[in-house]
C-alpha positions as CSV (number, residue, x, y, z in Angstrom):
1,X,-3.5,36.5,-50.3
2,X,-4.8,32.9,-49.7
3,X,-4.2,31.9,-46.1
4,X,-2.2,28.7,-46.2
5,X,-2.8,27.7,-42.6
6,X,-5.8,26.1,-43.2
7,X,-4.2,23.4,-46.2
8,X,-0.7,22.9,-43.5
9,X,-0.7,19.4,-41.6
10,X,-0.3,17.8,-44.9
11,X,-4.1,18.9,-45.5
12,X,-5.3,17.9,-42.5
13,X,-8.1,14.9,-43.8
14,X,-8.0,11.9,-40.9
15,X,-11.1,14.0,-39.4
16,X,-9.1,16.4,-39.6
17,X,-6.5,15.5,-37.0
18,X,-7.4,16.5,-33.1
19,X,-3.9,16.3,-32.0
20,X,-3.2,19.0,-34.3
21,X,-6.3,21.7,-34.1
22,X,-6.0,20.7,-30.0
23,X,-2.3,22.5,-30.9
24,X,-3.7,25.0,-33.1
25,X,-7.2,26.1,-32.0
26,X,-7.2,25.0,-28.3
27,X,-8.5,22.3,-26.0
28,X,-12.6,24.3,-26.4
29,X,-12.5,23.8,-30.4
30,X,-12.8,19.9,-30.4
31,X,-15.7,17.5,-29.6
32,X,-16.3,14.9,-27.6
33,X,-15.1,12.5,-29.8
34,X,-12.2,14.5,-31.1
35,X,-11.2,14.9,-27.2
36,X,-11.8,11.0,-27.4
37,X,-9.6,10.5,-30.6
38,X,-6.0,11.7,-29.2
39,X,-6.8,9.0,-26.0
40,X,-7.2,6.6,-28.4
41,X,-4.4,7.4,-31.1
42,X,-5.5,5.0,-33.9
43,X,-8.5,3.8,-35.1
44,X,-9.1,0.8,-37.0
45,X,-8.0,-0.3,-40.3
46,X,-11.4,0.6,-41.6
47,X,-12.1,3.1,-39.6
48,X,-10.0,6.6,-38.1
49,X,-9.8,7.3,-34.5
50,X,-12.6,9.6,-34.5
51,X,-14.7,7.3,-36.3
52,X,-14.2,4.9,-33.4
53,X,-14.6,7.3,-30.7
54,X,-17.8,8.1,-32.5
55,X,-19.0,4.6,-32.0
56,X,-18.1,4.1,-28.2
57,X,-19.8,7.4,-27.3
58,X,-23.0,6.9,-29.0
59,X,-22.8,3.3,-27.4
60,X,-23.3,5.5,-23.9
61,X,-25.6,7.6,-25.6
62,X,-22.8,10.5,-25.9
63,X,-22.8,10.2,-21.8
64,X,-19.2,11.2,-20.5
65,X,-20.2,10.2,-16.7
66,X,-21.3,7.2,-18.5
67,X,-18.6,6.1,-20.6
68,X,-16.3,6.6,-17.4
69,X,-18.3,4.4,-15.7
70,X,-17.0,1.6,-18.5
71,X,-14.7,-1.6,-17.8
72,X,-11.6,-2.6,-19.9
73,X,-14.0,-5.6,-21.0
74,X,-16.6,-3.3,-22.3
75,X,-14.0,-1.1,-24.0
76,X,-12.2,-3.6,-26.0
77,X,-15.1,-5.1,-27.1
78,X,-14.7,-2.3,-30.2
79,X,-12.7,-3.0,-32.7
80,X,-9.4,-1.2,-32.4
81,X,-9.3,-1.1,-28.8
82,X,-6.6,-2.8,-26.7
83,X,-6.4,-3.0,-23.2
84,X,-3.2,-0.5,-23.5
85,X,-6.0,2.1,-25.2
86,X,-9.0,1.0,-23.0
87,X,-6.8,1.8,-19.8
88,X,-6.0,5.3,-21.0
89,X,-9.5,6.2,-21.7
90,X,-10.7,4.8,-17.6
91,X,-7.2,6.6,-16.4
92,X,-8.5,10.0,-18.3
93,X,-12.0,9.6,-16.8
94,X,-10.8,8.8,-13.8
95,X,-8.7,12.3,-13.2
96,X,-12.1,13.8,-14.5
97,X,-13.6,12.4,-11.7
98,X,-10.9,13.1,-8.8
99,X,-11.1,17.0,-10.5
100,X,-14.2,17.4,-9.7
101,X,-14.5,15.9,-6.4
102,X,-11.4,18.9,-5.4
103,X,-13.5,21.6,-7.4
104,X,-16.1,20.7,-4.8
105,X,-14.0,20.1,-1.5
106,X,-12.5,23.7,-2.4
107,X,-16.4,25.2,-2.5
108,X,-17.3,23.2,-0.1
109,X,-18.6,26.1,3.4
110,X,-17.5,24.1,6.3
111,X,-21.3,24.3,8.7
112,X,-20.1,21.6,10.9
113,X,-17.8,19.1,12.2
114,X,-20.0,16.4,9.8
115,X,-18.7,18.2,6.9
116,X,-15.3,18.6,7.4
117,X,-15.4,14.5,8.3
118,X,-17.0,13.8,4.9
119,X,-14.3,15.9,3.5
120,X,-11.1,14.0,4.8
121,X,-12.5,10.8,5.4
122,X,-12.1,9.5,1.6
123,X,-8.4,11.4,1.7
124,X,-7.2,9.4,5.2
125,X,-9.8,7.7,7.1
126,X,-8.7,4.0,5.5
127,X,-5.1,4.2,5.1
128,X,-2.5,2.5,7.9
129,X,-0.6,5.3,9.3
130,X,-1.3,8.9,10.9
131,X,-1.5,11.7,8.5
132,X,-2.3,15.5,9.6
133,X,-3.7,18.1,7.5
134,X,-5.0,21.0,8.1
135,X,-7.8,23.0,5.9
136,X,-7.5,27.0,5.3
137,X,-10.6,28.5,5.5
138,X,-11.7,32.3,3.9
139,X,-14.3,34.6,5.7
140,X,-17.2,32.4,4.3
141,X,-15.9,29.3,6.3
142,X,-15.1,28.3,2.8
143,X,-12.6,25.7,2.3
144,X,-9.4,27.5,-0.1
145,X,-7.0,24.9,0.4
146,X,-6.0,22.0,1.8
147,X,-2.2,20.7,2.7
148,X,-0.9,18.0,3.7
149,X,1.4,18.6,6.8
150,X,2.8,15.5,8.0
151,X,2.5,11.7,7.5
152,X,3.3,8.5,10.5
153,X,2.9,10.3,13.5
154,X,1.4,13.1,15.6
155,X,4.3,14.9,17.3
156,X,5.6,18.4,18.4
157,X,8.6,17.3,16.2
158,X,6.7,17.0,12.6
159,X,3.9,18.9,13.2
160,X,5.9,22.3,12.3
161,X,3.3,25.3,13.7
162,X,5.5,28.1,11.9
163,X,4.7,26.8,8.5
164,X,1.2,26.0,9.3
165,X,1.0,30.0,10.3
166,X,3.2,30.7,6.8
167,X,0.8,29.0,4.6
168,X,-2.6,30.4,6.2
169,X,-1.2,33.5,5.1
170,X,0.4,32.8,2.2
171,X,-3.3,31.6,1.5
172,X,-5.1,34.5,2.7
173,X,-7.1,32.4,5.1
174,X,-8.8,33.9,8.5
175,X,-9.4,30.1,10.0
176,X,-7.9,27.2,9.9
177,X,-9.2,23.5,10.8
178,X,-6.9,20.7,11.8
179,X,-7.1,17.1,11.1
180,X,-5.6,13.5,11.2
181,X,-6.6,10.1,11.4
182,X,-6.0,7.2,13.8
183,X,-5.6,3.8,11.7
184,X,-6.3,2.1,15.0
185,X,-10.0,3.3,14.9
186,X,-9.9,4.7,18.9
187,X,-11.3,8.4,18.8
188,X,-10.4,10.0,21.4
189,X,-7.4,12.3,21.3
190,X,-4.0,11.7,22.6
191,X,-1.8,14.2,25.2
192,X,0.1,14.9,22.2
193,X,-2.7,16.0,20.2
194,X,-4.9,18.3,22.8
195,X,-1.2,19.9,23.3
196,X,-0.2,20.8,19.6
197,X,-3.7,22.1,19.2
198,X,-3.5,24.2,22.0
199,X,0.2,25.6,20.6
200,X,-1.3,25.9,17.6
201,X,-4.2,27.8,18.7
202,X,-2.0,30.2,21.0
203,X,0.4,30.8,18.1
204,X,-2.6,31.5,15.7
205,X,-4.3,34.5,17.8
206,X,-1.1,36.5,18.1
207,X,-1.6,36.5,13.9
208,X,-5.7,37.1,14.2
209,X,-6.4,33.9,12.9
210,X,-8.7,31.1,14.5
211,X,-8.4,27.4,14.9
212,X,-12.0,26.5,14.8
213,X,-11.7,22.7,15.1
214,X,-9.5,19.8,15.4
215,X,-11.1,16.4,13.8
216,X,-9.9,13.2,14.5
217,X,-10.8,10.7,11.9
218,X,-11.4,7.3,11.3
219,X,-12.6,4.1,9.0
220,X,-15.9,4.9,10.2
221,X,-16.1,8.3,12.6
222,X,-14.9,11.5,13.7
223,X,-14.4,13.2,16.7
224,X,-14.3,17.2,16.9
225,X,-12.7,19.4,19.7
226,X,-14.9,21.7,19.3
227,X,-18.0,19.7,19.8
228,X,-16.6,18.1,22.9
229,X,-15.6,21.3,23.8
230,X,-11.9,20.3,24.3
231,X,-10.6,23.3,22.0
């Protein structure tokens, strides 16, 4: 019998319509410029969607770091493209690009305090007010997660140790690294944090697990407990 998938979608045509094979055969079974296409929604009146996605990828030479490199300006300067479609394709590139920069952080082997500084200085090293993380480390000293624990101040009363515990197992992690930032730019530490990373570091060992640094970061620095030999 004559398999009638293949003539459903009112018989497909329109390049065959990505939405639908996204829906039927998966994300891996379109191109480029299918992937392109659903951004885009519409083409042209003289030309479909993947026509026109066609057009602007071959104006990049089919280059997808390249094309999320483009401006609205250079976008709309196809026909068919608004600035409503030519900010959906830079906000779809854009979460390509944050993606990979966390595929990396979370392969990222921690060898010293430089690389856990280049690590959270694009996530808090600019903004206004305290934030503290802390990264959970696996038997490689590679980094397997990263949480957010508290945000405007450094204090026994928001930095909560039992959940910090709770995760690094929950995580399967043997070490963990703390860190926050100081908006004023000063780098040295404060009472308050040498003594939460000495609770934390006490509390940790009666679990087997090790704080192996505490990095204090700013616009422009770092400064690690364990290379002062504070911890």
């Amino acid at each position: 019998m004559e398999d009638k998938t293949n003539f459903s979608i009112k018989y497909w045509a329109e390049d065959d319509k990505p939405r639908e094979k996204l829906a039927l055969k998966g994300r891996t079974a379109l191109s480029d410029a299918e992937l392109l296409a659903i951004l885009i929604g519409s083409g042209s009146r003289n030309e479909s969607a993947v026509e026109l996605s066609k057009k602007i990828l071959a104006s990049v030479q089919n280059n997808l770091n390249a094309l999320g490199k483009m401006s609205i300006k250079q976008l709309m300067a196809f026909k068919g493209i608004g600035e409503a479609k030519a900010i959906s394709i830079i906000a779809a590139t854009e979460l390509s690009r944050r993606r990979k920069s966390e595929q990396a952080i979370e392969l990222s082997k921690i060898t010293s305090s430089k690389v856990v500084f280049d690590i959270m200085q694009p996530i808090i090293g600019e903004l206004p007010h305290e934030e503290f993380w802390v990264l959970f480390l696996n038997n490689s000293n590679k980094v397997i997660r990263k949480e957010q624990l508290s945000k405007g101040g450094i204090t026994g009363t928001v930095v909560d140790i039992r959940l910090i515990l709770k995760l690094a197992l929950e995580h399967n992690a043997l070490s963990i690294i703390l860190s926050h930032n100081h908006p004023s730019g000063k780098l040295l530490p404060s009472e308050s944090d040498i003594e939460i990373t000495q609770r934390l570091k006490l509390a940790a060992r009666q679990l087997e697990l090790s704080v192996i640094d505490h990095i204090i970061v700013t616009e422009n620095g770092y400064y690690s407990f364990a290379d002062e030999g504070v911890l």
